[in-house]
N, C-alpha and C positions, 0 to 999 in steps of 0.2 A: 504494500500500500504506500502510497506517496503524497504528497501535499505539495500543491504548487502555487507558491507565491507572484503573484500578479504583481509589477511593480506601478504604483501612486498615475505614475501621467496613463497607461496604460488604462487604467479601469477607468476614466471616466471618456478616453475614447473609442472605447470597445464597442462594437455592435449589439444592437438591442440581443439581449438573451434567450434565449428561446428553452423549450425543453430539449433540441437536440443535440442541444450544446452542452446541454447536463452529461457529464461523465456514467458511467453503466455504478449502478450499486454494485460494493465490492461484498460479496458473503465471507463469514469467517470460515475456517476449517474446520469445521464438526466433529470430524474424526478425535480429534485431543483435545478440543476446545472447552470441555465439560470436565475432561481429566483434569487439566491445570487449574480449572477454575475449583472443583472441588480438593486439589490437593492444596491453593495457595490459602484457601478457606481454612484447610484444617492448622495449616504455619500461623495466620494469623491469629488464630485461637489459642493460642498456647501462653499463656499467662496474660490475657485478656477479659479486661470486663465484663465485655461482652461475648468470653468465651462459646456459651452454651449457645446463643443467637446463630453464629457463626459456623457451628458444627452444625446447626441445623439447617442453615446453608449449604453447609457443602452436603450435606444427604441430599436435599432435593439438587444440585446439580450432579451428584452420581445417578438420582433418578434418572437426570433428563437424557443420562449420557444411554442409559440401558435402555430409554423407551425410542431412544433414536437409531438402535441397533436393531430393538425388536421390533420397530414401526418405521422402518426408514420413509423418506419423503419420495413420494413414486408422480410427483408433480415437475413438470419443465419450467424451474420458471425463469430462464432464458425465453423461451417462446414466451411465456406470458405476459412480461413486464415487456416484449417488443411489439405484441397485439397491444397491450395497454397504451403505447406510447403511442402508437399510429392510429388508433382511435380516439387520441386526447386524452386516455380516464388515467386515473392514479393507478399506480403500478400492481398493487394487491389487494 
């Protein structure tokens, strides 16, 4: 993922903006994305106030990781957000 900085004279001579000018939504990687997120849960818990919050956190992000194994997304939504775009409507 990148971030690109427009410099000052640049943006206010730019061309009126459109949707197609919009970059594609970047998806994260699912595959470990649930892993990290429940293991930096459990680090952060560990001599914290808000310990038990936290671990209950990261259970429900090991849930999401197992329901997305056992229920993967059987949806294109490449094709979808490009009908959405070409028909004007929001993406999802």
């Amino acid at each position: 993922m990148s971030i690109r900085i427009i410099p000052q004279d640049e943006l206010g001579s730019s061309e009126k903006r459109t949707a197609d000018m919009i970059p594609p939504l970047l998806f994260p990687r699912l595959k470990n994305l649930y892993n990290r997120r429940a293991e930096r849960l459990r680090e952060l818990a560990e001599n914290n106030p808000l310990g038990d919050y936290l671990r209950f956190a990261a259970l429900i992000a090991h849930a999401q990781e197992v329901v997305l194994y056992d229920h993967p997304l059987e949806m294109d939504l490449t094709t979808r957000i490009k009908e959405a775009s070409a028909q004007g409507k929001p993406p999802l």
